[in-house]
N, C-alpha and C positions, 0 to 999 in steps of 0.2 A: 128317269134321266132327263125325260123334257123335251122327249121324240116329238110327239105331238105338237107343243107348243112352235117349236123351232119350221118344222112341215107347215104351220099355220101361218108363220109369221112369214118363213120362205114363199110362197104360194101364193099370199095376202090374201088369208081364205078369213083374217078376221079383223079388225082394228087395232085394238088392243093386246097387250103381251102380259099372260098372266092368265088370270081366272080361276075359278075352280077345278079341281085337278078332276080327271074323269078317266083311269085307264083304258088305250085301246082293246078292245075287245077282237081277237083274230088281226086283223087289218083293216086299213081304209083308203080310200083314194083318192086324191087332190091332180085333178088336171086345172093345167094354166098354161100361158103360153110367158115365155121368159123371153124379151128385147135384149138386142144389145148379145146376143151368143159372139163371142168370138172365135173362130175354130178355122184354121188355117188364111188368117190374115182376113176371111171377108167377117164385115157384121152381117149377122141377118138371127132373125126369130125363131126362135124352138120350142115347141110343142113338149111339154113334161108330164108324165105321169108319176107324182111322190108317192111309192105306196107305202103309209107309217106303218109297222107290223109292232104288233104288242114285244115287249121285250120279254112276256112272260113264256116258260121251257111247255105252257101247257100248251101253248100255239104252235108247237113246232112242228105239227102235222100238219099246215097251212106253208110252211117254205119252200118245200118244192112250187109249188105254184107262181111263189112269189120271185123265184129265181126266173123262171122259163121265160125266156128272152130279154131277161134283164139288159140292159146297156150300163147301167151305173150303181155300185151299192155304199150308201154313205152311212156309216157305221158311225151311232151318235152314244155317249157314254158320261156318267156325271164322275169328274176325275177325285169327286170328294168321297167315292162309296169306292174303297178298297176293294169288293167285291165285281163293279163292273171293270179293272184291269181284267181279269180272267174269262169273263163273258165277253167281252169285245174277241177274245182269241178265238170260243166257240162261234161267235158268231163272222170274223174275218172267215174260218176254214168252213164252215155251212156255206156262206153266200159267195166267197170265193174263191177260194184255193180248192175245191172240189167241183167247183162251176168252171175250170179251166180261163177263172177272171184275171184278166191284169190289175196288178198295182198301181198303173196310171189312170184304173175307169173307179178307184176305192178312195173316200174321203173317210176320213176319220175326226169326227167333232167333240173334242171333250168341252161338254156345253154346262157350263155353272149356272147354276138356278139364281133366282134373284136374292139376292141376299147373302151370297156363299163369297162374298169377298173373292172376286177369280183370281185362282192361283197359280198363274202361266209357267210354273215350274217346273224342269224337266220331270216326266213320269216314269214311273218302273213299266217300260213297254217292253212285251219280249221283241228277239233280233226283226221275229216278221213284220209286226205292227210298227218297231221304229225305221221301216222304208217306207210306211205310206205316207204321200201327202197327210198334215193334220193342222187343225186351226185349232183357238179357243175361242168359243163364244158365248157371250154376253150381253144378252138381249136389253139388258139394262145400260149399263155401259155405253155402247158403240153395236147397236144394232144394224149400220148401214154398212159397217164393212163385214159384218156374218153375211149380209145380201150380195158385198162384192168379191168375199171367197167365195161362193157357191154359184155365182155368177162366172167367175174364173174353172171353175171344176167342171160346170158346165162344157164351156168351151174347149176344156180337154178333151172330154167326153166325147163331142161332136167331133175335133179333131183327129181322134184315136178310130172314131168312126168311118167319118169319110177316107183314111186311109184304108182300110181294112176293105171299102167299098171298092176304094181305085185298085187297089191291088190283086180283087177278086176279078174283077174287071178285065186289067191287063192278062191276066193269066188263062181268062175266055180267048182274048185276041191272041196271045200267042199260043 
């Protein structure tokens, strides 16, 4: 689907968009630090760990781990393979709807390969995946607004955090 590339390209772990294909093997991890967060009206800088996990069903003994203290899970999918509409399901209810995740901390990227003509047309999502935030992207296209949705997700992210922080907080005090 192009998990890898998009992690690469999010992350700027590479120059270039594209290359030879190489499946992730279990997972990997891409720390950076992302400018410009916005989450409750201030800007300020966040620390991210992207961990790209194989999309393959034989690494599925590697997601518990991957879940465990998760803050955000962006569910990436190529909307040309009929086949990942119904893996995205499995893998929305693994990573969040059994992790007791919100819908505001899940991005959903049906990300077209280079060449696929992107086809931003409504998709057959079931009722649970058509509430999540979702973009299309197209690294070819318009690569700088894939950087300013996920930039934007970000900042939900953090937002949906530090509430959860204050709120844990006030409930110490009272």
């Amino acid at each position: 689907s192009g998990k890898s590339v998009l992690a690469n390209f999010l992350s700027d772990a590479t120059e270039s968009i594209g290359g030879e294909y190489s499946p992730t093997q279990g997972v990997r991890i891409l720390e950076f630090e992302f400018q410009s967060v916005t989450g409750l009206g201030k800007n300020a800088g966040c620390e991210v760990e992207l961990w790209d996990c194989a999309g393959d069903s034989k690494f599925e003994s590697c997601w518990p781990a991957l879940m465990k203290d998760s803050n955000g899970v962006v569910l990436v999918f190529n909307p040309d393979m009929p086949s990942h509409l119904k893996e995205i399901e499995t893998w929305y209810s693994s990573f969040v709807s059994t992790q007791g995740g919100q819908d505001s901390q899940c991005l959903l990227i049906a990300h077209h390969k280079p060449g696929s003509g992107a086809d931003n047309r409504r998709l057959g999502l079931s009722p649970q995946l058509s509430k999540l935030n979702m973009i299309h992207s197209n690294l070819e296209e318009d690569p700088e607004e894939v950087r300013q949705e996920f930039r934007h997700y970000l900042g939900s992210v953090v937002k949906s955090l530090s509430e959860s922080r204050e709120r844990e907080e006030m409930s110490i005090i009272n």
